[in-house]
Every structure is written in C-alpha cells, then in structure tokens.
N, C-alpha and C positions, 0 to 999 in steps of 0.2 A: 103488784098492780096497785093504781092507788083509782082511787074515784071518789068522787063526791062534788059539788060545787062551788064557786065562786060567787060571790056578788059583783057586781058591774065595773065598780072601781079597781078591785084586786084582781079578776080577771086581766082587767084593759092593761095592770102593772105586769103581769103575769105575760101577756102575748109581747109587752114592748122587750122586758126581759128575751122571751124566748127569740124574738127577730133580734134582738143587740149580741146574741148568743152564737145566732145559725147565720154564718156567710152565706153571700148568695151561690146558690149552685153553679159546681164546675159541671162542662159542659158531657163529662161523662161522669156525672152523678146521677144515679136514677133511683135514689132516695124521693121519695116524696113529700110533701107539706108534711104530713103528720109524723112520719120517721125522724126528717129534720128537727121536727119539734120536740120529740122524744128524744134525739142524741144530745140537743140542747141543754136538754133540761139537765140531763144527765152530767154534761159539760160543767154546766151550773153547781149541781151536788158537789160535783170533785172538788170545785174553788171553792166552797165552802169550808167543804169536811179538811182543806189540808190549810184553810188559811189559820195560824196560829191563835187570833183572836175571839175565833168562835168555840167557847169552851163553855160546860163538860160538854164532853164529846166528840173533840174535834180529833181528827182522825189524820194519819201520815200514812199515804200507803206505802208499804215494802217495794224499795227499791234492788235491781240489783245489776251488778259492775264486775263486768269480764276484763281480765288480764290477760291475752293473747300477743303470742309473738307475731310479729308482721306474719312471717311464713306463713304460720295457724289461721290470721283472718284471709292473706289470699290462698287460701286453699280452702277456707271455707265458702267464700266468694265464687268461687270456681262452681264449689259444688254444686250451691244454687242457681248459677245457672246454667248449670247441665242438667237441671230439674224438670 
C-alpha cells in the first residue's frame, strides 16, 4: 500500500500519466475509475522496473518458454475447453 500526498503539479503529472496508461473501457470491463487507476499505475512500475535505463534497480522479470509438440498443445487446447 502506498499513501501520502501530492502537490497540485505532480498530482495533475500523476493522473495524465495514469489516463495515458488506462485505455478507455471495453464494454465488458466492470473495473472501476480507481481499479483502472491502480492496474495503471501498476502497468507504469512494470515499464519502468524492466526498461534497461533505469538503474540500480532495475529489474527483468522471469520469463518462461514452453516447447511442445503440435500434438501436446491441441491436446491441451482440447482440454481447456472441456473445462
């Protein structure tokens, strides 16, 4: 959780960030103003933390990379959905 305030300038940088961040809602989105803002912001951290320039600290999250035979993924395709 974070809290604490802004001032009027860094705020107003702060909400155009977070609208340039959150598309407008699809029409079966039923997120709210403040969810959106929070996935945003979130959105925000990730391009941060992995853009290579913002160092110490900057962060790659773990990736990871399946090798399946065709067969293996439609059979797994199947499976889900008969879920």
């Amino acid at each position: 959780m974070i809290k604490g305030q802004l001032d009027s300038i860094a705020g107003h940088r702060l909400r155009l960030a977070l609208e340039a961040a959150t598309p407008h809602p699809a029409a079966d989105d039923d997120r709210d103003f403040g969810q959106r803002a929070a996935d945003a912001l979130d959105a925000i951290a990730t391009r941060i933390l992995t853009d290579k320039t913002t160092t110490p600290g900057a962060h790659v999250p773990p990736q990871v990379s399946l090798l399946l035979t065709e067969e293996t993924w439609a059979g797994a395709r199947r499976a889900l959905r008969h879920q």
